[in-house]
Backbone as CSV, one residue per row, in Angstrom:
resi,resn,N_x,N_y,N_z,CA_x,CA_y,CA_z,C_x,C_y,C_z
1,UNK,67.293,33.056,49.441,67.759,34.417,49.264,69.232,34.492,49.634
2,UNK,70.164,34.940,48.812,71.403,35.509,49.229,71.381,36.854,50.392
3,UNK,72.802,36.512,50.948,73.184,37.356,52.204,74.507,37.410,51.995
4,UNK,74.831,39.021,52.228,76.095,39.150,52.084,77.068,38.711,53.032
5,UNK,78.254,38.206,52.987,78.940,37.695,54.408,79.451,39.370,55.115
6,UNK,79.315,39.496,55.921,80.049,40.556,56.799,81.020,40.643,57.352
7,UNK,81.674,39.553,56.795,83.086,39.679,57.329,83.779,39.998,56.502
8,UNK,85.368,41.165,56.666,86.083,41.241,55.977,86.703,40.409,55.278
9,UNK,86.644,40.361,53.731,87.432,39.395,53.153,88.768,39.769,52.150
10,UNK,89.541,39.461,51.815,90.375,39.715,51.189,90.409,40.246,49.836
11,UNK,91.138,41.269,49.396,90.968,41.820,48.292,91.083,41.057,46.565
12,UNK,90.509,41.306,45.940,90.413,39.844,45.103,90.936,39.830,44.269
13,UNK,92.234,39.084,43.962,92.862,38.822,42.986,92.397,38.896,41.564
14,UNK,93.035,39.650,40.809,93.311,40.036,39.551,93.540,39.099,38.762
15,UNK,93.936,37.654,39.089,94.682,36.859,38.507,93.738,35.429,38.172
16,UNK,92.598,35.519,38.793,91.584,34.058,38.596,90.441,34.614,38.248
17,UNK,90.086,34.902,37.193,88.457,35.127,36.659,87.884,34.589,35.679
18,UNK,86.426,34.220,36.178,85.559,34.023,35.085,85.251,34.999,34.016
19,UNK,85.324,35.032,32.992,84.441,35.530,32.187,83.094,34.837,31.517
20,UNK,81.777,35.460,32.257,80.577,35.022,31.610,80.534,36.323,30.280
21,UNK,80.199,35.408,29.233,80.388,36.532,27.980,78.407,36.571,27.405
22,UNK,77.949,37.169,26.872,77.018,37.383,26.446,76.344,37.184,24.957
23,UNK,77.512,35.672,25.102,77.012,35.102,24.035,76.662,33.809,24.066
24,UNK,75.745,33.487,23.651,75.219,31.993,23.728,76.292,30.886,22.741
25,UNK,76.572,29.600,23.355,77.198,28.509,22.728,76.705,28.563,21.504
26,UNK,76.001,28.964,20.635,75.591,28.987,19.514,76.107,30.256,18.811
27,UNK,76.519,31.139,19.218,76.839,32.548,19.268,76.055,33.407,19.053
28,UNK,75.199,33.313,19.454,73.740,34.312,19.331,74.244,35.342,20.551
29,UNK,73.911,36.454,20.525,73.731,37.725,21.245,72.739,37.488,22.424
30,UNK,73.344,37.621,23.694,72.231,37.366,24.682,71.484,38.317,24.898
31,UNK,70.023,38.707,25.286,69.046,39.496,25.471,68.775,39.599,26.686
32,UNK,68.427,40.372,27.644,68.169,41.568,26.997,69.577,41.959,26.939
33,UNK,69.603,43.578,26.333,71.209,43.781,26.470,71.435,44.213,27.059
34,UNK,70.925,44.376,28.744,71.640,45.188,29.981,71.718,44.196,30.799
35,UNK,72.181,42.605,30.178,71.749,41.426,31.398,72.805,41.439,32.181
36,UNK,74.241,42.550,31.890,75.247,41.926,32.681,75.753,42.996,34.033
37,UNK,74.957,44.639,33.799,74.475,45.297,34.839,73.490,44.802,35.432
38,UNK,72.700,44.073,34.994,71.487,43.557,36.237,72.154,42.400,36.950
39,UNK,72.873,41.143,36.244,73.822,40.232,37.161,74.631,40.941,38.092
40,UNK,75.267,42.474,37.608,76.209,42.622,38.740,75.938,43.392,39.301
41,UNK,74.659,44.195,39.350,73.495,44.721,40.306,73.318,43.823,41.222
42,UNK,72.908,42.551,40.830,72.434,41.539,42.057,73.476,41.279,42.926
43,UNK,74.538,41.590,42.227,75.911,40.723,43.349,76.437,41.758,43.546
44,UNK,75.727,43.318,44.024,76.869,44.451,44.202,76.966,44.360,45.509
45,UNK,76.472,43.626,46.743,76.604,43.493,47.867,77.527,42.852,48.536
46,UNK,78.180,41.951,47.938,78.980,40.675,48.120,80.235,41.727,47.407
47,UNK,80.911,42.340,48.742,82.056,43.168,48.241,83.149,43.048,49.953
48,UNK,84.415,43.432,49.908,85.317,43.362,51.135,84.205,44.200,51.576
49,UNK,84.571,43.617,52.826,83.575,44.367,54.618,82.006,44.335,54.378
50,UNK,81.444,43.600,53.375,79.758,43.315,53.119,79.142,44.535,52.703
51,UNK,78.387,44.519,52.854,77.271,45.693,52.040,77.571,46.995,52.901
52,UNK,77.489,47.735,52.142,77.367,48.860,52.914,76.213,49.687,52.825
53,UNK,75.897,49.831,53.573,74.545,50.670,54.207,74.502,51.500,55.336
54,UNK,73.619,52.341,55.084,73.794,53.779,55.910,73.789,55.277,55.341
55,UNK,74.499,56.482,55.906,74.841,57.051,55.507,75.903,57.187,54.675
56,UNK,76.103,57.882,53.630,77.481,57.485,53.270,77.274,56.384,51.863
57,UNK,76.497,55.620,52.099,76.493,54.876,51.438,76.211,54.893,49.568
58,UNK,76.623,54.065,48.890,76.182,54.555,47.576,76.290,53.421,46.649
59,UNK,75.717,53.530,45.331,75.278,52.208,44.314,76.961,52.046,43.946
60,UNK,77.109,50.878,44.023,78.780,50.394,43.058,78.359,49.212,42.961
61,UNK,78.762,48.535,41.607,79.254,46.797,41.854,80.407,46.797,43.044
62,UNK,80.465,45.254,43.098,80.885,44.534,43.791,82.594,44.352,42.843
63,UNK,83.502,44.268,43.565,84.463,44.138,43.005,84.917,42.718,42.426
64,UNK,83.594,41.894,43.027,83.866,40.445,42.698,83.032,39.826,41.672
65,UNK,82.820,40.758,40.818,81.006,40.442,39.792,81.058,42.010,39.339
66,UNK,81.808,42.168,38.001,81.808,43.511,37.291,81.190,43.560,36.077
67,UNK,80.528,44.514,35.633,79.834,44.168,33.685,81.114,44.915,33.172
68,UNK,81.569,44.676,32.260,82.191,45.250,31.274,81.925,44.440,30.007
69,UNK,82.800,45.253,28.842,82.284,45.158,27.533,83.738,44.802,26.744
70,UNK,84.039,43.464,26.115,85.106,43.322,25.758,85.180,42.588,24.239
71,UNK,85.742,43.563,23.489,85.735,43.009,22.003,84.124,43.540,21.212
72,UNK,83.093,44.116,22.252,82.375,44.476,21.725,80.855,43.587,22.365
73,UNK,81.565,42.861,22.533,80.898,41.845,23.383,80.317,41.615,25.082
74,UNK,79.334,42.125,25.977,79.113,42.504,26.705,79.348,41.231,27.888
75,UNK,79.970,41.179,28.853,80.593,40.523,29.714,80.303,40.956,31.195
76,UNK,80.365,38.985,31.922,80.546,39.796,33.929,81.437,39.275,33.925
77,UNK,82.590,39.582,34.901,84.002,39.094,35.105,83.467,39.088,36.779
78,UNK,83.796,37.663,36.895,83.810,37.843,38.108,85.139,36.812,39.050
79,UNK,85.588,37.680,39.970,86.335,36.923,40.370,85.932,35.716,41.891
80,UNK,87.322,34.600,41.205,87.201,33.542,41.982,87.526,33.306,43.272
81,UNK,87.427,34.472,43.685,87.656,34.761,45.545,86.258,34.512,46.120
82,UNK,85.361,35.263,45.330,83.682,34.630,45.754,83.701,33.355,46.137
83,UNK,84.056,32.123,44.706,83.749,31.569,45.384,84.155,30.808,46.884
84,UNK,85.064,30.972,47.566,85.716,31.156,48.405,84.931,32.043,49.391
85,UNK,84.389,33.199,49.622,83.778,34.184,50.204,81.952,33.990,50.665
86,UNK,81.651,33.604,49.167,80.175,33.565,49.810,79.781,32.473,48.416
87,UNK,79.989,31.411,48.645,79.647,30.132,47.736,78.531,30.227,47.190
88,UNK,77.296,30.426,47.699,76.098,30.442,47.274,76.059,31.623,46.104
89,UNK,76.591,33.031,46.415,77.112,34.383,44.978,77.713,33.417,44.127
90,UNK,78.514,32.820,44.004,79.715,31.756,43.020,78.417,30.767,42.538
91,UNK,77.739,30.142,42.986,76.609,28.914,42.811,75.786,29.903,41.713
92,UNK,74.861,30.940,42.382,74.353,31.959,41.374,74.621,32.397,40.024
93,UNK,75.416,33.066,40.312,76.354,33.494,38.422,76.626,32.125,38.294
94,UNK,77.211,31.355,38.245,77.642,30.289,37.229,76.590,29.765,36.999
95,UNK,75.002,29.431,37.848,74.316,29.114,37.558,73.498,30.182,36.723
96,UNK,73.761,31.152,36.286,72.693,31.693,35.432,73.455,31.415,34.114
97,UNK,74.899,31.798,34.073,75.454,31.018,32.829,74.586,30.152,32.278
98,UNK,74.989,28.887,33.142,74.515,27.889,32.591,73.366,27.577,31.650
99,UNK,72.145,28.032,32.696,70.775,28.200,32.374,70.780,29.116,31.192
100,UNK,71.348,30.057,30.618,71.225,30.796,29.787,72.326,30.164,28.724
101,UNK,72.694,29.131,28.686,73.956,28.362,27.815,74.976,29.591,27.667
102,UNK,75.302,30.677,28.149,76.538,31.716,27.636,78.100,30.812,27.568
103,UNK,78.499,31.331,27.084,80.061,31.342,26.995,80.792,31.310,28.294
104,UNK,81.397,30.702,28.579,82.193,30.956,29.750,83.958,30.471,29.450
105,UNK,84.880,31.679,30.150,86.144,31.501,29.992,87.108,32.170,31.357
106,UNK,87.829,31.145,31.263,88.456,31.579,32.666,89.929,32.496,32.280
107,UNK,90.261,33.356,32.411,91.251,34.393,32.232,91.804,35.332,33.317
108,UNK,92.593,36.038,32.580,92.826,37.394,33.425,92.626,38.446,33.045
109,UNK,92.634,39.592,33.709,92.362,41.014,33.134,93.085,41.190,33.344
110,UNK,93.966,42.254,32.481,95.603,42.437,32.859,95.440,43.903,33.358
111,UNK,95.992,44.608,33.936,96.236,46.104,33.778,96.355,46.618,32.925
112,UNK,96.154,47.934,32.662,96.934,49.076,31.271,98.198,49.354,31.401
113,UNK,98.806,48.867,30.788,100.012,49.799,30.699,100.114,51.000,30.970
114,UNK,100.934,51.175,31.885,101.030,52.870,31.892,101.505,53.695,30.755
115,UNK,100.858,54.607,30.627,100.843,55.387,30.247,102.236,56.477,29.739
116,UNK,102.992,57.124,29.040,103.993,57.912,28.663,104.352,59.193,28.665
């Protein structure tokens, strides 16, 4: 079973990420199609200062394991501070990649341009 680390960790660079994409090496469409909110459901704990619980508290991903949707194409971006942070979260996602043959690409997410 994963455990979140509780120690404060550093805010996670923008600049080293995986993209697991939701498409199989074959390019087939991965199923189901909410697999990349349930991956980053599992890893919404593994965030700076560990889980939060209590009052106060409330559902978010993890800033290190996000679903988004890019090109149309449903995606987890997760960044490479995990693995650094809590190895076994980093061991996980790449290992479900795998097992599921998806796509994987290492990039950046850039910011938006501001705005005019």
């Amino acid at each position: 079973m994963l455990t979140p680390n509780a120690h404060a960790a550093p805010k996670p660079s923008p600049s080293r990420e995986i993209f697991i994409q939701g498409l199989t090496r074959q390019g087939k469409v991965f199923r189901p199609s909410d697999w990349a909110e349930r991956l980053a459901g599992a890893m919404s704990c593994f965030r700076p200062g560990g889980a939060r619980l209590g009052p106060g508290a409330h559902i978010g991903y993890s800033p290190y394991c996000v679903p988004t949707t890019l090109d149309g194409v449903k995606c987890v971006v997760v960044n490479e501070a995990l693995r650094e942070i809590e190895p076994m979260a980093w061991d996980f996602v790449m290992n479900f990649a795998r097992d599921n043959d998806l796509q994987v690409a290492e990039a950046c997410l850039l910011p938006d341009a501001p705005r005019a």
